[in-house]
N, C-alpha and C positions, 0 to 999 in steps of 0.2 A: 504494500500500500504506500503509495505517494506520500511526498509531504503534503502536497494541497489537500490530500483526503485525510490525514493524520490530521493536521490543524483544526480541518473545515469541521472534521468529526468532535474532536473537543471543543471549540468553539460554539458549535451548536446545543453542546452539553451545559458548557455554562451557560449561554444564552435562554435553553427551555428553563435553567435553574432561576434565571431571572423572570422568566415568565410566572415561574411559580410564583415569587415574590412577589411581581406586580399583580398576579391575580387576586393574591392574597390581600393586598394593599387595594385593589379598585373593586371586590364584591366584601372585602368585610370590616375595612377601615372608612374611605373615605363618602363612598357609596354609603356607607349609615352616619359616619359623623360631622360631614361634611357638607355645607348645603351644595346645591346645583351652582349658583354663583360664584362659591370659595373655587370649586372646583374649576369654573371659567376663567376666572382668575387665572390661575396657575395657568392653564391651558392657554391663553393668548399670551400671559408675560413669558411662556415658553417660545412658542411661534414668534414673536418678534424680535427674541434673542435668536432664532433660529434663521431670521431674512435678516437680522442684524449681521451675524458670522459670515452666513453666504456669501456678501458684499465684501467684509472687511477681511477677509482672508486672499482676496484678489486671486482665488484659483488655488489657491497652495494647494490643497487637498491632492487635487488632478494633477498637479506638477510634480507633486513628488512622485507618485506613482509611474509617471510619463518619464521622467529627466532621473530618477533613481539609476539607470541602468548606464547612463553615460558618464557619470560621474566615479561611481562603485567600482573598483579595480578589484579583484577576488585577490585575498591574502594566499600566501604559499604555505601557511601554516593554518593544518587541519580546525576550525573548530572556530578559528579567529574572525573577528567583522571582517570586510574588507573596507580600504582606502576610501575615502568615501568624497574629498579636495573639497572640504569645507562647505558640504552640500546642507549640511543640518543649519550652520548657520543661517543661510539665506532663509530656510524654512523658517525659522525664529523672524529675521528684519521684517522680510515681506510683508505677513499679515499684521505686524504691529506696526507699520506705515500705514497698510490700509483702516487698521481698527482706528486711529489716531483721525483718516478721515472722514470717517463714515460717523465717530464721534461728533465730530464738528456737524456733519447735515441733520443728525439726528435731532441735536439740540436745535437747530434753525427748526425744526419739522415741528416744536412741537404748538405751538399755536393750533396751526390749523387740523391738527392730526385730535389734539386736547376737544375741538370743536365737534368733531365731525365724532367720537366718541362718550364725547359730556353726554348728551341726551339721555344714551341709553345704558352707556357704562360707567359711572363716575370715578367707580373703585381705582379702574385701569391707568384713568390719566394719574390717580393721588400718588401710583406709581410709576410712572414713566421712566423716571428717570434711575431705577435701578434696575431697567433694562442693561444697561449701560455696564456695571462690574459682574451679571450674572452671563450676559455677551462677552465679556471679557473671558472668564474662565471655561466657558463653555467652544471658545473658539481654541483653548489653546490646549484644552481635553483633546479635541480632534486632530489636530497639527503632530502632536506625540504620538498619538493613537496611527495615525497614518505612518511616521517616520518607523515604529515598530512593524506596522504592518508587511512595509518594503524591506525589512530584515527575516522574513518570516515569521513572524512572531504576533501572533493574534491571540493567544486564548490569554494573557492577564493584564491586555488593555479590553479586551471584549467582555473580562471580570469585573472590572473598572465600571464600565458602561452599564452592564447589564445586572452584577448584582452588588455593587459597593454604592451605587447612585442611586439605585431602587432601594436598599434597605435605608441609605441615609433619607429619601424622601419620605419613607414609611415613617420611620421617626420624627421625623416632621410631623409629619401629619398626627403622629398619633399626642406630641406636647401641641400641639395647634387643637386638636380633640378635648382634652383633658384639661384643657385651660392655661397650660405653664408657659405659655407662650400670648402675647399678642398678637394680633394682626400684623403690627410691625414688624415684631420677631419672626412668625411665620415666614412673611416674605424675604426678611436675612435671612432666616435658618433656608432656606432653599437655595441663596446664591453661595453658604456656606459648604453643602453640599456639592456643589460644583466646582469649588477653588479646592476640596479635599481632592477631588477626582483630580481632575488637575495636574496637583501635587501629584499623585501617587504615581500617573505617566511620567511624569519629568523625572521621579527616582527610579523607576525600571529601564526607560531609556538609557538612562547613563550608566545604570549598572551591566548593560548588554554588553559597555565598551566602545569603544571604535567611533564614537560620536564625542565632536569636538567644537566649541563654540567660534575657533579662528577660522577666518574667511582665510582661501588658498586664490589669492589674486593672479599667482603666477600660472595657474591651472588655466584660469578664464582667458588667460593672453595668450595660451598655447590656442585654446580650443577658442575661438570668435564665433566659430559660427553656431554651437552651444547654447552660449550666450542670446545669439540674436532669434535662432528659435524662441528661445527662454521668455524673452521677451515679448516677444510678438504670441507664442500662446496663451503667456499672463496678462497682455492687453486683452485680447480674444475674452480670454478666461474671464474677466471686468465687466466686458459689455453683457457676457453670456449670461451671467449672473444676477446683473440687472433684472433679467425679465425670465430667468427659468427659478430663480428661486423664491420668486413672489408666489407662483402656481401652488405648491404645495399647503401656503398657510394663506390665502386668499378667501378661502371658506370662513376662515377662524376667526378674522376680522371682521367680513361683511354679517356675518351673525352675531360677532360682538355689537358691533355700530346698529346695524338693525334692527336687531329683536333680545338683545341685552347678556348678560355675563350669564345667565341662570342657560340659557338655550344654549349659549358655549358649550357650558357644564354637559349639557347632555352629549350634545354633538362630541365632544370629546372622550365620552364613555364610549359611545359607539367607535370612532376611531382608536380606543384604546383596543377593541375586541377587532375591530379588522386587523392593525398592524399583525395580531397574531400571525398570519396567512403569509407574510415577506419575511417573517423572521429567520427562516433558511437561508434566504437570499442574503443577510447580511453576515451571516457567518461564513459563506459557502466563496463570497465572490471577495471578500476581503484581500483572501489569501492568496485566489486565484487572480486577481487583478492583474499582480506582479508579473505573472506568469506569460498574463497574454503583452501586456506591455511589451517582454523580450520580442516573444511568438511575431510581434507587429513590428520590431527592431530591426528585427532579420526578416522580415515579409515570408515568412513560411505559412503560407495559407492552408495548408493539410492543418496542420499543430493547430493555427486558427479555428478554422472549422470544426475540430475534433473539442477544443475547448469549448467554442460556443452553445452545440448542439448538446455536449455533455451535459453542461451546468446549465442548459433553458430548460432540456429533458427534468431532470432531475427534478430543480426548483417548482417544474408545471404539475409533476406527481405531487409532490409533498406538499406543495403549497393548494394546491387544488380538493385534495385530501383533507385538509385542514381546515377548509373552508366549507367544505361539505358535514363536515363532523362540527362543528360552530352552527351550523344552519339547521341542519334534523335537531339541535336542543335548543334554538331560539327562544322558544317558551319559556324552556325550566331555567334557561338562566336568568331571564328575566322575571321568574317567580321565584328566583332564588334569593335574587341580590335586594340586600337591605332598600326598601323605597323605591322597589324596582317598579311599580305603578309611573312614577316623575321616569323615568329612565325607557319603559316598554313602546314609548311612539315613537322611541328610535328604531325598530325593528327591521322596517324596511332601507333604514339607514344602513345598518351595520351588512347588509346584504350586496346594497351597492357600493358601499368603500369595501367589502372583501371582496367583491370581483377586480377592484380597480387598483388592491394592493394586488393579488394573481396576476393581472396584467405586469405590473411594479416587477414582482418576482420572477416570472418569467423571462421578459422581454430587457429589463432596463441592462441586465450583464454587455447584451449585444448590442445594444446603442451605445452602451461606456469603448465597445472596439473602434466606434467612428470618431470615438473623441481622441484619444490613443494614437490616429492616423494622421496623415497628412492632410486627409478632409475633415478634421474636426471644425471647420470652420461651416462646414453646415450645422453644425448639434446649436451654433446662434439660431438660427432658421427653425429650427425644431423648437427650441424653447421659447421663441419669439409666440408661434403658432398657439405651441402650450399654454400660456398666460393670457392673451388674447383673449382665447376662447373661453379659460378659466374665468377671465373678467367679465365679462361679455355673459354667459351662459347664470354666473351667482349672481348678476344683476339682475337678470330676468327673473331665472327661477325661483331665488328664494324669495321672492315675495309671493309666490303663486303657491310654492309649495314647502316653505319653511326648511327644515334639516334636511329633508329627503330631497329638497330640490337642491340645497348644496352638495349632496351627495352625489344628485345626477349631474349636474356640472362638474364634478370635478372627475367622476366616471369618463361622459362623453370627451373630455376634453385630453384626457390618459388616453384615450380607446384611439382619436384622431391623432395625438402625437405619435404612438408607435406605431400606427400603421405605416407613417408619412418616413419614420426613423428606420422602419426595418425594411422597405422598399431599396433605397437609400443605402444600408447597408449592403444589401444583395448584388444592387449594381455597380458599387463603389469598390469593394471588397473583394468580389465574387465567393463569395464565404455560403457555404451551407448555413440553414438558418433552421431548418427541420428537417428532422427523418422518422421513420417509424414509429419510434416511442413517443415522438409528439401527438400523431394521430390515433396512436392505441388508447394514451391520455385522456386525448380529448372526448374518444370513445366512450373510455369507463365513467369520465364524469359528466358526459350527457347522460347518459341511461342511471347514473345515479340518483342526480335529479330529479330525472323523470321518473325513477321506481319511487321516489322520497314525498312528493304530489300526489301519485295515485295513491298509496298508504293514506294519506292524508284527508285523501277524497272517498274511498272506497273503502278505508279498513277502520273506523274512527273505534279508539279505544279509551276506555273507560276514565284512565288516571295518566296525569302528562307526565309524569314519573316510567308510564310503563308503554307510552306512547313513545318515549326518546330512547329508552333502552331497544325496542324493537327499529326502531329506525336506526338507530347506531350500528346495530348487526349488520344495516346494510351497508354503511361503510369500513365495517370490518372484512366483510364478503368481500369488496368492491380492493379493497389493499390485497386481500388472497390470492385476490385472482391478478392483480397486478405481476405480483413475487412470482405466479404459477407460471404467467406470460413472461418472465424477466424483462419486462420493461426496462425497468433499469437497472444494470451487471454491477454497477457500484452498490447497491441499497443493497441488493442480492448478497454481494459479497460480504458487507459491513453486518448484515445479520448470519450469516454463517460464522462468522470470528467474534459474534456475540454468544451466540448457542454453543460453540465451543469454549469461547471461557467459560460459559456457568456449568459447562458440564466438568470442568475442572476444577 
């Protein structure tokens, strides 16, 4: 087994371990002690630190990943980082340029932003401006977490993430509960939590080694033309950013602004339960990022293709799987969860952000290969498209249709970008894009569905307790038969070296 399957397999471990945690934390903390508001709160001051980073990071994320390989000279001694010609540095200056100017607009911004949010959110404006050091830490959590990434090393920045940020929010939440905290403190103790995360990369980073804060100037003078990519993808990288990282938190806002922090609250419960459905994707493609990065270095298009169709395959099972096992219990979790009555009109919410995180999952690996390329300069074009319509689509709908109509806006407007992106790759690339297990995939989870409907309609059972257990079968059936077909030789093989350890 590979290191990408090694990694991506623990990574994924920690990552469900997280899940546990925030399940725990959004059906039996915050969900009961928390109003819908408190929880909006958190939910947009999250999102605006989150299009705050986007911006002020001027790209680094995608740069390191991209220019990681040019820089890295491999040590001649087993086990050691390689040379790296003061590439960490730059990662540090870059985004603290940008954060310094995006600080600056933020603060111009806030009149009219305070305006257009007073009405119906007042809470949000009281805190505006600790947007500001919760942006700060949350941008440079990422920046570490990437530069470990491109060493291979993902499972204790993905612990970081997944369960030292999740258990510090819990805690929050639970002195925010319990009264030992203010309002005020609340909202510290949350940007507290993110300077610990933070931290904790910046000391595993440098314990890896081989990471040095001196710029290697004589490096940039050898290599010019390096340099001048460099820049010119980090301009790229600026404009693209502009308008693909608005699409994501677009909903969070125009529900903040128009129908108030409590509607947040919900819409955020429901997108807490979709992300479920990509969480593969973030451990799976982490790792492999690096990989294709080289794969597109050296323009070996087999390797390409072999990557992409591996990790869409894969991600389209599990992530699909996932989301079907979420949908046959929609009921009992929302008769589960504390006040789950304020929470249950999200229903057909949580249905359309899990299709449009499935999309996320599947698809977004293979459009990250166009940005990687020489044509990355279309992915502005793609993202331009994406926000647009993001805009344009929550302006109409959610007034027509509340949460489910920002859901279908931000659905349809996913569903148009990748189509427009994986075209695009096909012909740009010439990269395979599906094979077989795609459509065996798509097979098992139509007819899933469709078995999940008819139950629904024709077999109605008595208690919804025994209503989701018999529907669950069906997507145990529907995984059986997946493993039976080997759809996919990885998950095949990762569960045969699981049945062999326990049998030892």
């Amino acid at each position: 087994m590979g290191i990408i399957a090694k990694q991506s397999i623990k990574g994924t471990i920690v990552t469900y371990l997280g899940v546990a945690v925030g399940f725990v934390t959004t059906f039996f903390v915050i969900t009961r002690f928390l109003s819908a508001e408190d929880i909006g709160l958190v939910r947009v001051m999250i999102d605006a630190a989150t299009l705050f980073i986007g911006l002020a990071q001027l790209g680094t994320s995608a740069s390191i990943l991209r220019f990681y390989p040019y820089f890295a000279e491999p040590s001649e001694v087993r086990g050691q980082q390689p040379e790296e010609h003061g590439f960490f540095f730059w990662t540090i200056v870059v985004p603290m340029v940008g954060f310094l100017l995006v600080a600056l607009l933020f603060m111009v911004c806030y009149a009219p932003l305070s305006e257009w949010f007073g009405e119906k959110s007042p809470q949000f404006v009281n805190y505006y401006y600790l947007v500001l050091p919760l942006a700060f830490f949350m941008l440079y959590q990422t920046v570490f977490e990437t530069n470990a990434n491109v060493r291979m090393r993902i499972v204790f920045p993905r612990a970081v993430r997944e369960l030292l940020t999740r258990v510090g929010l819990l805690a929050v939440y639970l002195l925010y509960a319990f009264d030992i905290v203010t309002t005020d403190g609340f909202v510290w103790s949350l940007v507290g939590v993110y300077a610990v995360a933070a931290l904790c990369n910046t000391v595993y980073l440098f314990s890896l080694g081989g990471v040095s804060l001196k710029p290697d100037f004589a490096y940039l003078r050898q290599n010019p033309g390096i340099v001048r990519k460099y820049l010119l993808y980090t301009a790229f990288l600026v404009l693209s950013a502009v308008v693909s990282v608005l699409a994501p938190t677009l909903s969070s806002f125009f529900i903040t602004a128009q129908m108030g922090l409590s509607y947040t609250g919900i819409f955020a419960i429901a997108t807490y339960m979709a992300m479920m459905v990509s969480i593969p994707y973030r451990s799976l493609t982490a790792i492999a990022a690096p990989q294709l990065s080289l794969a597109i270095k050296h323009d070996d298009r087999e390797q390409i293709s072999h990557q992409l169709t591996q990790v869409s395959g894969n991600l389209l099972l599990i992530g699909g799987l996932i989301l079907a096992l979420m949908w046959v219990n929609i009921d009992l979790i929302f008769a589960i969860l504390p006040n789950g009555a304020t929470y249950a009109v999200a229903r057909r919410t949580v249905l359309l952000l899990g299709i449009g995180q499935l999309c996320v999952a599947t698809f977004q690996f293979t459009v990250t290969a166009l940005s990687y390329s020489r044509y990355y300069p279309f992915t502005l074009l793609f993202s331009l498209v994406l926000t647009v319509l993001a805009l344009l689509l929550n302006n109409l709908f959610i007034p027509r249709w509340g949460i489910d109509g920002a859901a279908l806006a931000t659905l349809t407007a996913q569903v148009s970008y990748y189509l427009i992106a994986l075209i695009t790759v096909r012909l740009a690339l010439g990269c395979r894009l599906f094979t077989r297990r795609h459509l065996l995939t798509i097979l098992l989870l139509v007819l899933l569905f469709a078995a999940n409907a008819l139950c629904l309609r024709y077999l109605p059972v008595g208690t919804i307790w025994l209503s989701s257990l018999l529907r669950t079968l069906l997507v145990v059936a529907v995984a059986a038969l997946a493993y039976q077909w080997r759809i996919s030789p990885e998950i095949n093989e990762y569960i045969h070296a699981l049945f062999h350890r326990i049998r030892l």
